[in-house]
C-alpha positions as CSV (number, residue, x, y, z in Angstrom):
1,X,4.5,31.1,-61.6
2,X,6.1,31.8,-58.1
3,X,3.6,30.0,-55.6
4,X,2.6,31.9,-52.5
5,X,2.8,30.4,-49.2
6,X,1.0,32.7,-47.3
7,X,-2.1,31.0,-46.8
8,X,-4.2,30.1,-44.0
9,X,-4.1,26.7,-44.9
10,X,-0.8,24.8,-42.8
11,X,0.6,21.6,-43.3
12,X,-0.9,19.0,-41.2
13,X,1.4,16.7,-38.5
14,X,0.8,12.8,-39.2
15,X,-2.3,11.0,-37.6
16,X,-3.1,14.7,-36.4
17,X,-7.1,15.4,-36.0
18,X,-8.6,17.8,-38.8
19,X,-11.1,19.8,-38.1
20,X,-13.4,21.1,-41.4
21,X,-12.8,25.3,-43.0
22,X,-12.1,26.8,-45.9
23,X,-9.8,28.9,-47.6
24,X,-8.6,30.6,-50.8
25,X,-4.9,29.1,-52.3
26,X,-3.0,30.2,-54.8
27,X,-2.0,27.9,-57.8
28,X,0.6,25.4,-57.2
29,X,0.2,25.3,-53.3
30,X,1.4,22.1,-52.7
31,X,0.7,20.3,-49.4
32,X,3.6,17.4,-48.5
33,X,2.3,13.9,-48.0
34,X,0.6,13.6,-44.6
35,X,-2.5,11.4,-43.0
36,X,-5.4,12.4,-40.5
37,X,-6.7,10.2,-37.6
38,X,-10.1,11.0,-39.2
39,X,-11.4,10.9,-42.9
40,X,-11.6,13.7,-45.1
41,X,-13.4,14.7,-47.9
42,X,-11.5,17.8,-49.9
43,X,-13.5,19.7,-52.1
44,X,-12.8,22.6,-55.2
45,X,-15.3,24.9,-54.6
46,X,-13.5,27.0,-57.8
47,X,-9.9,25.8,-59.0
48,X,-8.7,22.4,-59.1
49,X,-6.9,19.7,-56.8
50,X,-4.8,16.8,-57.2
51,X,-4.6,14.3,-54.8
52,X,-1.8,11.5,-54.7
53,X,-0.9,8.4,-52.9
54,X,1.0,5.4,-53.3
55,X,-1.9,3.9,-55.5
56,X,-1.7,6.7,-58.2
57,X,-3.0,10.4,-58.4
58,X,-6.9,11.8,-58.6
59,X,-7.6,15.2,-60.0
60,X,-10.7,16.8,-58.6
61,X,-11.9,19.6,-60.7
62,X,-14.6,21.9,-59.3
63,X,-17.5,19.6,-60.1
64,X,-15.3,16.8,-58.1
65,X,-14.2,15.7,-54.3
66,X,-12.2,13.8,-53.3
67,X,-12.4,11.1,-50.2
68,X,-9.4,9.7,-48.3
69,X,-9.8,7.5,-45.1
70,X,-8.5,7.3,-41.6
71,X,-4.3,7.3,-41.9
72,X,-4.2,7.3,-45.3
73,X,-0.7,8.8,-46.2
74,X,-1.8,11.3,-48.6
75,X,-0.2,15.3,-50.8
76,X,-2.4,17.3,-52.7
77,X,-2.1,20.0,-55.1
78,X,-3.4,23.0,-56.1
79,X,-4.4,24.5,-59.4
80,X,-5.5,28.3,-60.7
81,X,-6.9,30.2,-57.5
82,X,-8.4,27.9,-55.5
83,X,-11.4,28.0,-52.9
84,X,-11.2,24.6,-51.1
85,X,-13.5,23.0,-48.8
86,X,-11.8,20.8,-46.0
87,X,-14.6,17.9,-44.1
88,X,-13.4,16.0,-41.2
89,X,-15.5,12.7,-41.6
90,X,-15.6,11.2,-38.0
91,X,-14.2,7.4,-37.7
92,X,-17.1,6.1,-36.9
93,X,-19.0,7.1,-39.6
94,X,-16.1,6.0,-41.9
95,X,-17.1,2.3,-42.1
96,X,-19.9,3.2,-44.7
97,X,-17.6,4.8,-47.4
98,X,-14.7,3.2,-49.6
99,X,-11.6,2.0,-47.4
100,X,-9.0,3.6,-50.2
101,X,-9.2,7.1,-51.8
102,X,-11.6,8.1,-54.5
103,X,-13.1,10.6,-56.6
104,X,-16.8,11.3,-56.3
105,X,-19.0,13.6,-58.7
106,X,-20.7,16.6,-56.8
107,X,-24.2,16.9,-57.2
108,X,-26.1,19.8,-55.7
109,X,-27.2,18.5,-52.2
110,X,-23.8,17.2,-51.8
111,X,-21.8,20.6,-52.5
112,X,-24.9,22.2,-51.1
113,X,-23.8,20.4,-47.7
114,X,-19.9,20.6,-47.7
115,X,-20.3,24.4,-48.2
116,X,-22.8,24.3,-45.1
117,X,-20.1,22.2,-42.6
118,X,-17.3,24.7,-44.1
119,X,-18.4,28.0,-44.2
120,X,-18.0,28.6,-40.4
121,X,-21.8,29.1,-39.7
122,X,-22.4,28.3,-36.1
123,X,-24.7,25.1,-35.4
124,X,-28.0,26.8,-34.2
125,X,-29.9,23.0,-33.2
126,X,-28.0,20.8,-31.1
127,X,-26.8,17.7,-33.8
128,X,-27.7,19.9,-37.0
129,X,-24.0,19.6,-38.1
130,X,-23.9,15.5,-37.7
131,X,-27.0,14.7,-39.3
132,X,-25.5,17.0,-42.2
133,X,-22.8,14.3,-42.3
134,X,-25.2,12.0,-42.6
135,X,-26.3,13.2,-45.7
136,X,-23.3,13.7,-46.7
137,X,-22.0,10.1,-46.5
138,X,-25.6,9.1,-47.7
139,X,-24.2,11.1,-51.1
140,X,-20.9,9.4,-51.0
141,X,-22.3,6.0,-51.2
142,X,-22.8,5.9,-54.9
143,X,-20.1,4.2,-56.7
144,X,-17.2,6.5,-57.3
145,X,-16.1,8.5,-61.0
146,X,-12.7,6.6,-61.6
147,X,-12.2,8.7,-64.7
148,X,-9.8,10.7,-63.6
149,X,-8.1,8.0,-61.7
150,X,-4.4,7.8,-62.6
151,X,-3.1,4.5,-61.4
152,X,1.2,4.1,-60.6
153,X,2.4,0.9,-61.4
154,X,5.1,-1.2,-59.4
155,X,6.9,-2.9,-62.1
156,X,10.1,-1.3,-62.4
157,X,9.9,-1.6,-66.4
158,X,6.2,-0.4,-66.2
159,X,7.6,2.6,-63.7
160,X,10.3,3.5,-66.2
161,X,7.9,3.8,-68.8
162,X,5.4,6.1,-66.5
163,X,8.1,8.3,-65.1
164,X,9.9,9.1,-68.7
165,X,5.5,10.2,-69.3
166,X,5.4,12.0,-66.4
167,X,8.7,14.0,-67.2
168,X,6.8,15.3,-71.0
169,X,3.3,14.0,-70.7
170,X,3.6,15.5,-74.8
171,X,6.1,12.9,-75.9
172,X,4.8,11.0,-78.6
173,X,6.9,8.1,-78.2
174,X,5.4,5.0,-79.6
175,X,5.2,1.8,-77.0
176,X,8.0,0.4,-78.8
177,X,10.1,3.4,-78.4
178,X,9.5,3.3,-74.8
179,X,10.1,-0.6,-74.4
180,X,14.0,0.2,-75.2
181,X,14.6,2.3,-72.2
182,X,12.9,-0.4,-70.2
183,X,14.1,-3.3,-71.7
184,X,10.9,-4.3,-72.6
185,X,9.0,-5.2,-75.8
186,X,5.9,-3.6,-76.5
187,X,3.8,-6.6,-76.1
188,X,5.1,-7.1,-72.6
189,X,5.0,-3.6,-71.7
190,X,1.1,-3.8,-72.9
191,X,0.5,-6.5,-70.8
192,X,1.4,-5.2,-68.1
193,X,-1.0,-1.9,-68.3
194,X,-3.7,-4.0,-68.4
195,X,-2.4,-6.4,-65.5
196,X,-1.3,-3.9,-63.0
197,X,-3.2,-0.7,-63.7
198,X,-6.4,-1.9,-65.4
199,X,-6.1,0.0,-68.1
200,X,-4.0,0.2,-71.7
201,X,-1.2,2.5,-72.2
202,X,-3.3,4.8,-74.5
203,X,-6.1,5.1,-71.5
204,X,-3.0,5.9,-69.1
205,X,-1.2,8.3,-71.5
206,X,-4.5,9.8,-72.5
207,X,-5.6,10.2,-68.6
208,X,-1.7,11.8,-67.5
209,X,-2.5,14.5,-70.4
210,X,-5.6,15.1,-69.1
211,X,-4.7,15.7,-65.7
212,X,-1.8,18.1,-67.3
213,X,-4.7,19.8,-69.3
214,X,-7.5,20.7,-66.2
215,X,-4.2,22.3,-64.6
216,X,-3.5,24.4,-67.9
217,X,-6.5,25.6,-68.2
218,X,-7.5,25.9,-64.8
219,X,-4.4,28.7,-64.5
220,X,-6.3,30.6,-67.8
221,X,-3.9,29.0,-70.5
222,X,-6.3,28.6,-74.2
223,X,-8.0,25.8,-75.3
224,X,-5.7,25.5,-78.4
225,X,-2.2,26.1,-76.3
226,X,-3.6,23.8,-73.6
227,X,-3.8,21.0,-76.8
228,X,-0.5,21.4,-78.0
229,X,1.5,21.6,-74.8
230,X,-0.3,18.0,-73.6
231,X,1.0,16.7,-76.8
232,X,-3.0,16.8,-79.1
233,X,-2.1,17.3,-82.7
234,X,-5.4,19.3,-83.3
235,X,-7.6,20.9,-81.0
236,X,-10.8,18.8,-81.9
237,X,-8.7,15.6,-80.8
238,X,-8.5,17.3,-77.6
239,X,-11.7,18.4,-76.9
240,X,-13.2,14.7,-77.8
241,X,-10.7,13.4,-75.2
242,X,-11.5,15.7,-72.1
243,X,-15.0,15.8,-73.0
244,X,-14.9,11.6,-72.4
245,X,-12.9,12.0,-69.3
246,X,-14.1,15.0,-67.5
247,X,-17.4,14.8,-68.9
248,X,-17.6,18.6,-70.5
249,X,-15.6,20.5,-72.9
250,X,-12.5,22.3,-72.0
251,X,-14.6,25.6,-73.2
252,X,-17.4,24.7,-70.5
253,X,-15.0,24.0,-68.1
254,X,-13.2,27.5,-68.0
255,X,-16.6,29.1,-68.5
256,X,-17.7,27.3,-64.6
257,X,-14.2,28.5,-63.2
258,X,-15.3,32.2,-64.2
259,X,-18.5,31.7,-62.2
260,X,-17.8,33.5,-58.8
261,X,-17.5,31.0,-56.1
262,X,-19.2,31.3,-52.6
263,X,-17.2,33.7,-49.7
264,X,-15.5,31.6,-47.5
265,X,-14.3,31.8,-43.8
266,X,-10.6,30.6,-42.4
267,X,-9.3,27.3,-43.2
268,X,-8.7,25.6,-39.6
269,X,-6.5,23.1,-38.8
């Protein structure tokens, strides 16, 4: 699908200030890597987003944010038709959230007070905006979903495994198979998962098709074709999986996207 750049939403210089907005992007906007002198939480109000760094790739669907600090080099994605929600978290204020980027689940009060900071309603009380930040932050102080967390390893025999995954996230290469590209047994290469990414290469597999998956069917693609192009033999397999990670089924999941999402004002930056 041919991705349109004419958006409000323009790339941001380095170490630049942003200020909070919204705006509607089409699937597969992509935004080069970039920081902000400030924090920033990025929201999907409807649609999804991808958000990587050197320490791996988040995926925030629309029951998701993501947080990234002060000159944090950063590139996000976009999936389906997206309404997203852009906070400028002041410095000061960013000494009470996590000093590397995370993934938090949004409750009502929270997405309640993003879509208050971002719709472009004027500030009718002197302050009203910063003690919404307050609550805001107050909501980001609960420990942080890591399910959907995808971690990049440093290892160059770890990396050649990951990037040969990355290339057909449906390849159902054994371990093994993967060790003789590079040059590394199984039991090495399985050691390694756990040492440098915290997780085992099923987890890592499993999470990479997941990520594949919310973008499939966050652009309208089935439940069933969604299975079989992220490389699950059966549907059922599938749902079990993404109901785990994501914490609903892929059918639920569509079903929100359909809701219609709030109206939205300019994205400034």
């Amino acid at each position: 699908m041919p991705i349109d750049r004419h958006s409000a939403l323009t790339v941001i210089p380095p170490h630049m200030p942003m200020h909070s907005g919204g705006g509607w992007l089409p699937h597969g906007y992509h935004l080069d890597s970039h920081s902000h002198a400030q924090g920033q939480l990025v929201y999907a109000a409807a649609g999804a987003l991808a958000t990587t760094t050197e320490r791996g790739t988040w995926v925030s669907p629309a029951n998701r944010a993501t947080w990234t600090p002060p000159g944090f080099a950063h590139s996000h994605r976009f999936y389906g038709r997206t309404d997203v929600r852009v906070l400028a978290i002041p410095v000061d204020l960013c000494g009470d959230l996590l000093p590397h980027p995370s993934v938090f689940t949004v409750r009502p009060l929270l997405r309640e007070a993003v879509l208050v900071l971002t719709d472009g309603r004027p500030e009718v009380r002197p302050g009203a905006h910063r003690r919404i930040l307050s609550v805001i932050v107050d909501e980001l102080s609960d420990n942080p979903d890591q399910s959907l967390h995808l971690p990049e390893p440093r290892d160059e025999r770890l990396r050649t495994v990951t990037d040969l995954l990355h290339a057909d996230p449906a390849r159902p290469a054994t371990l093994t198979e993967l060790g003789g590209a590079a040059g590394a047994s199984a039991r090495t290469l399985s050691r390694l998962f756990q040492a440098e990414l915290g997780m085992s290469f099923h987890r890592w597999r499993t999470t990479l098709r997941i990520h594949h998956a919310l973008a499939h069917l966050t652009d309208g693609m089935s439940v069933t074709d969604t299975a079989v192009m992220c490389g699950w033999s059966n549907p059922s397999s599938f749902i079990d999986a993404f109901s785990e990670i994501v914490g609903q089924t892929p059918g639920s999941y569509q079903a929100a996207l359909r809701v219609s999402a709030p109206d939205v004002g300019s994205l400034r930056t």
